[in-house]
N, C-alpha and C positions, 0 to 999 in steps of 0.2 A: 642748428639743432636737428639731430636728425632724431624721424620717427619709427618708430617700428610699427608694423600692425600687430593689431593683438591676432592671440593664434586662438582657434577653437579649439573648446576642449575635445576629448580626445572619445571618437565614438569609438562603440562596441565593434564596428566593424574594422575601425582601422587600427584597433588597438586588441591581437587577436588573444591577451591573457585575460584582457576584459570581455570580449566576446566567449572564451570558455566560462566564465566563471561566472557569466550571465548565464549561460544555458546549464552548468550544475546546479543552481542555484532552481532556476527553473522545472527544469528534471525533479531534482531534492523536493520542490511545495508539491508538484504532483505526484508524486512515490507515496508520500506523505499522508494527501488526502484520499490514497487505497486505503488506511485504516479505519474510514466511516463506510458502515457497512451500508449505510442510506447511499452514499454518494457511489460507491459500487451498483447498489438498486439502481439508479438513476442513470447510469452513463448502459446498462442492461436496457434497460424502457426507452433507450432511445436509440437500440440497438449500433451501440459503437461498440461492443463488445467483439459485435460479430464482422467488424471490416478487418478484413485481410491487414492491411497496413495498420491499424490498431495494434492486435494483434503482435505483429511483428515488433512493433515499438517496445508494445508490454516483454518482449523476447528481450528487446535492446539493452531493458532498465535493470533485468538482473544480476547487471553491476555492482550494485545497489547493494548485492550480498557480499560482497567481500569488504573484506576488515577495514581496510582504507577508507571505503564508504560507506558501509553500513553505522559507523561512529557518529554518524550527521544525522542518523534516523532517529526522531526524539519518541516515537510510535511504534513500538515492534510490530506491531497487529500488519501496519505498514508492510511490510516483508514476507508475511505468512499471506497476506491476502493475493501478493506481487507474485507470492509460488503457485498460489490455487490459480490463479486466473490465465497458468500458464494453459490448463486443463479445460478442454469444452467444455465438460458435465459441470465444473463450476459454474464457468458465466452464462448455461442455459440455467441453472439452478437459478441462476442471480436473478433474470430476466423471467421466470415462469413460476415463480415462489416463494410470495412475499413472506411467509412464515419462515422461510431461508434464513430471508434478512434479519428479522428478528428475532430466529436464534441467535445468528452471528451476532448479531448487536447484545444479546445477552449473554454469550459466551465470554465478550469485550468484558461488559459490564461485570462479569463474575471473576472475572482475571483479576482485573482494577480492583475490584474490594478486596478480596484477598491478597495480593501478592505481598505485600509486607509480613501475614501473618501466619506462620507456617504452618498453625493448627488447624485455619480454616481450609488452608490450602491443600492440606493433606489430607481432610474432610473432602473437601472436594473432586479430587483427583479419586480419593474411594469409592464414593459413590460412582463418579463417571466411569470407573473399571466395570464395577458392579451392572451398571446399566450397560456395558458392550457385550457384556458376559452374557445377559438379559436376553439381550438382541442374538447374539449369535447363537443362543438356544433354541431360539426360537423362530431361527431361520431354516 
């Protein structure tokens, strides 16, 4: 009777459409969690915003925007947060101005209640003209 040995299952490494599909997926939860604007604050205060190779990563993920991938983003904020952060004056915003975060977090919050209903939403978009208009007057 002969025996076989049993075979290991099959790592990430030696099996390399499991090794991709392990780091999208990866990629994907962290892209992801750009859409809390707390957890933006937080990776700011601990100044990872500002390493060089951060940075570059955050270059890497805007991937992330095309149609192929952007379908797996269940957080749009996700994407818009991924563009801003391409920008200095954001992640020193992030990092120097907690009142930032808590627009951002309220702008989240005003999107979310509204977006289903297009009377609040067109309320809301008026006013926000009305208040740029505001500001650029009075710049």
């Amino acid at each position: 009777m002969a025996t076989t040995a049993p075979t290991a299952p099959a790592t990430p490494s030696a099996d390399p459409e499991a090794a991709n599909r392990a780091r999208f997926e990866l990629e994907l939860e962290f892209v992801q969690a750009l859409a809390n604007p707390f957890y933006l604050h937080s990776l700011a205060q601990q100044n990872i915003l500002e390493q060089p190779a951060f940075i570059n990563y955050l270059k890497y993920l805007l991937y992330f925007q095309e149609k192929d991938y952007a379908r797996f983003i269940h957080y749009p904020h996700a994407l818009h947060h991924l563009e801003l952060l391409q920008h200095a004056q954001f992640r020193n915003a992030m990092k120097k101005d907690e009142m930032f975060r808590e627009y951002l977090n309220q702008q989240q919050f005003e999107h979310w209640r509204t977006w289903k209903d297009p009377t609040k939403l067109n309320a809301t978009l008026q006013s926000e003209d009305t208040q740029i208009q505001q500001d650029m007057v009075h710049q």
